[in-house]
Structure formats: C-alpha cells, structure tokens
C-alpha positions, 0 to 999 in steps of 0.5 A: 603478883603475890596475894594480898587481902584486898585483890584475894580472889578466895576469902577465908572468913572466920567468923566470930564465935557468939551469935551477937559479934556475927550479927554485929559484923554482918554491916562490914561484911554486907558493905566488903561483899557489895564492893567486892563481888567477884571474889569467893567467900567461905566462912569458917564457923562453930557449930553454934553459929554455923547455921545462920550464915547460911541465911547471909547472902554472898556466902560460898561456903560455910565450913563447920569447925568441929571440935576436938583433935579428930574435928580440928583435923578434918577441918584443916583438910576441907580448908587446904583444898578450897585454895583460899588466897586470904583469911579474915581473922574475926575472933582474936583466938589463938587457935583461929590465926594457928588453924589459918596458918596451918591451912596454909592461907598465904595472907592472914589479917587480924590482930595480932595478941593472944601470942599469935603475932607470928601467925599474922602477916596483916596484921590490925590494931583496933586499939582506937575502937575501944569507946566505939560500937563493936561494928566499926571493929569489923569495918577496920578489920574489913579495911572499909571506911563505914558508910554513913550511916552503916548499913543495918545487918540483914538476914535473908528470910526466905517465904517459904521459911517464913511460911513454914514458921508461921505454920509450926507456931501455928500464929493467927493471921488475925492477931499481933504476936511479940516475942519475949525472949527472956534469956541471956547466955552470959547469966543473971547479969544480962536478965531481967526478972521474969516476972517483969517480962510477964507484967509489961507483956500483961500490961501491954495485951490490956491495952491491945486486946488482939495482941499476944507472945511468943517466949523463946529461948533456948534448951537451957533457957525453958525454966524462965521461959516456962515461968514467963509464960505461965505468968502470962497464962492463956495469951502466950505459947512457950517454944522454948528449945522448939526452934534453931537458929534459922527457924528462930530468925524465920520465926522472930521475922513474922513477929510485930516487935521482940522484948529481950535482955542484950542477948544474942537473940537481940542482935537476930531479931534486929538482924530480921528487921523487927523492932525491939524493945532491948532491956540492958542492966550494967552492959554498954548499949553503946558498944553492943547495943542493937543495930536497926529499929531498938529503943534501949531500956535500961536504969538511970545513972549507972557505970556501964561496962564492957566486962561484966561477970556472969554473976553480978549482984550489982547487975542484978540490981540494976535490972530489977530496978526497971519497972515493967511500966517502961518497957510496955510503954516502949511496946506500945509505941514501936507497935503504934500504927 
C-alpha cells in the first residue's frame, strides 16, 4: 500500500523558522504524537531553533538544516538515508517543500504558494484560519481536530537542567526571581521602553521585598538589558547573551513569573509553564498571543495587526502608552500566593 501522512511509519518534520511559530505548534504536535505513537519522528530545523526540539519529547531525531549550498547538500544526504515515508511542511517556504521533494520524501503536506504547488501532493489550505490563534493552523496542518481546549505547549525540563541553571544564576533559594525580558527580535515595534521595564520591576520589588529579576536577552539584545538592569540597580543580574535556548528555558522554568514584549522568549516561558505578564503594542494577542498562564497587557482602542514593520512609530507609541503601574499590578497578581 503506497504511503499516506496518516499511516507513515517515519515523519519528516520541518519545523517552523522563529522560535514562537515552534512553541505555537508544539499543541498540535504534543496531541499528533499522543495518537500517533508507534510512528518515528525527525525534525528538520535551522540552527537558531535546532536546539529546543531537543527538549520536545517524542522526537527521534533532530537534523540541523545548515546553510549555504555546501550545508543544503549535506542535508539532503542525512535526509535521503533516514527513509521518511511522509513530511510536514510547517514553513510555507519555497525551499522547505524543494528540500522534501529533492530528499525524495514520497508524501509532502503543506500548503501550497510560494509556487511550490508542484512540490506538494498533500496539499492544505488554511485560508479559514485567518482570524483564528495561529495554533490551530498547526492542528489543520497535523489533520487533528483540537481537543477542547488544546493542550498548553510543554518543554520538557530535565532536574539536572533545571539544577545547573539555578547554579549558573547563582539564584537564592531564599528570594522570588522574575525575568524581564525586554527584547523582540522584530524591532521597536515589539518593545516597550526599557525604562517601563525598570519602574513596574521597581514598583513591584517595593511591594514584595524579597523579590528580584533576571534580565535576559540575547547578544544583540545586551544594550537594553544592561539599561534595565542598571535602572533597577542592586535587585537585578543582567544575563544577557549568558544563556542558549535550552538553558534559557531551564532557567525561565525556576523563575516565579516572566515580563516580556511578544516575543519569542514569551512563547518559552509559557512553554515552561511559568506565568507571564506579556506587554503587546499594535500585534494580535489574538492570533500570537501566549499559550498557558499570561495576562496580556496592551493599550485600549488600537487597530491591531498581524503585519506590523519593524520599525513603527505608530507601534511605538503605543507601547509607550502603557503605564508601568499596569504591568506591576498584573505581577503582583499572577505572583499572589
């Protein structure tokens, strides 16, 4: 019997590209793989992803797409000897529906622009996702109808992870920590001031003593980091570009709560299951909101959108619009006992 994506004994995953659409397609995933468990799984992902499905349980196999011709070479040849009888085309690339095609994966499921139509011979449309959380794209792509309601996404946490980065933040067992991750990887349009993060941090620790903050971020992400942090003064360490993706998620884990932009660092601590307080300017919470304990901070009577440049005075604005006051309020409650 020729191979289909439901009866495939050997699922070539691509994964999505960003760090939230990976988080945001773990539900789908966590409730394919709970009904589907004699089936292999390998995940194929870029570098900046690779790592944190390594903390997803029921993956095989995690393949590192590498870049360049030479890289898009030696990734063709690991995936040609694994036999996969099906791929799951969770970017709507081009080149991930060429990469399957060229592997020679006989079933290829996903949707079906890009001019990649002919690539694709199970093909999806999620045209009727459009006003819908992003998660349930992933459900149609998986083929499941979402259980009700979906299961928050998990990464798994190992002791010994969680151990260890505790020890690196050298974290006393005798105070509360939050994390302040005060970054976005889409620009300005996605931050709120720093010195915002700084007041409702302040504003919070006068009101439980033994609390104090973790800032986080990436490399790229250290001058608003280190402005956060020194506004904060002696209650707060600046890691930034200190921890990778898994020891970053070990890390957000042992925190008490996380106050963010929408951000991919968002989608890991909701991934963890720490609450969040999650700041959003002009972008949906409706459609890329935090799965799992959030309360959403964002300004009365805007236009929201999906699309939103990286560089928005209008966004801007909006963000600052948000007085510190609300955002310590929402810490303080997802930190009542």
């Amino acid at each position: 019997m020729a191979p289909s994506f439901s009866t495939a004994r050997h699922l070539l995953l691509f994964s999505p590209n960003w760090l939230g659409d990976v988080v945001m397609a773990l539900p789908a995933f966590q409730q394919w793989r709970a009904t589907h468990p004699r089936c292999r799984v390998t995940v194929l992902a870029k570098p900046g992803v690779a790592s944190l499905w390594g903390l997803v349980g029921g993956v095989e196999r995690v393949v590192t797409l590498l870049p360049g011709r030479v890289g898009r070479r030696e990734t063709l040849r690991a995936l040609r000897a694994l036999d996969c009888e099906a791929a799951l085309l969770m970017p709507h690339s081009f080149r991930a529906a060429w990469i399957a095609w060229r592997a020679g994966v006989p079933v290829r499921r996903g949707t079906t622009g890009q001019l990649r139509g002919w690539m694709v011979n199970d093909p999806v449309s999620l045209a009727a996702f459009e006003g819908r959380h992003q998660q349930y794209e992933g459900f149609h792509l998986f083929s499941l109808v979402p259980e009700t309601p979906p299961r928050a996404p998990r990464l798994t946490i190992t002791p010994d992870a969680a151990q260890a980065a505790a020890a690196q933040a050298r974290l006393d067992p005798a105070c509360r920590y939050v994390a302040l991750l005060p970054g976005a990887a889409r620009g300005d349009s996605k931050r709120w001031p720093g010195a915002s993060f700084a007041a409702a941090a302040r504003e919070a620790a006068r009101r439980l003593p033994k609390l104090r903050f973790l800032v986080c971020g990436t490399p790229a992400e250290a001058g608003v980091c280190a402005e956060v942090a020194d506004a904060i003064g002696p209650l707060a360490a600046n890691l930034a570009g200190q921890t990778r993706l898994p020891a970053l998620a070990a890390l957000l884990s042992q925190c008490a709560a996380v106050c963010c932009n929408d951000s991919g660092g968002m989608h890991l601590a909701a991934a963890v299951d720490v609450p969040v307080v999650a700041v959003f300017g002009l972008t949906d919470p409706a459609r890329t909101g935090p799965l799992g304990r959030a309360r959403v901070i964002a300004p009365p009577g805007v236009a929201v959108s999906r699309s939103i440049p990286r560089h928005s005075p209008e966004a801007a604005r909006a963000l600052a619009s948000i007085a510190p006051g609300r955002v310590a309020e929402a810490l303080l409650e997802v930190l009542a006992p």
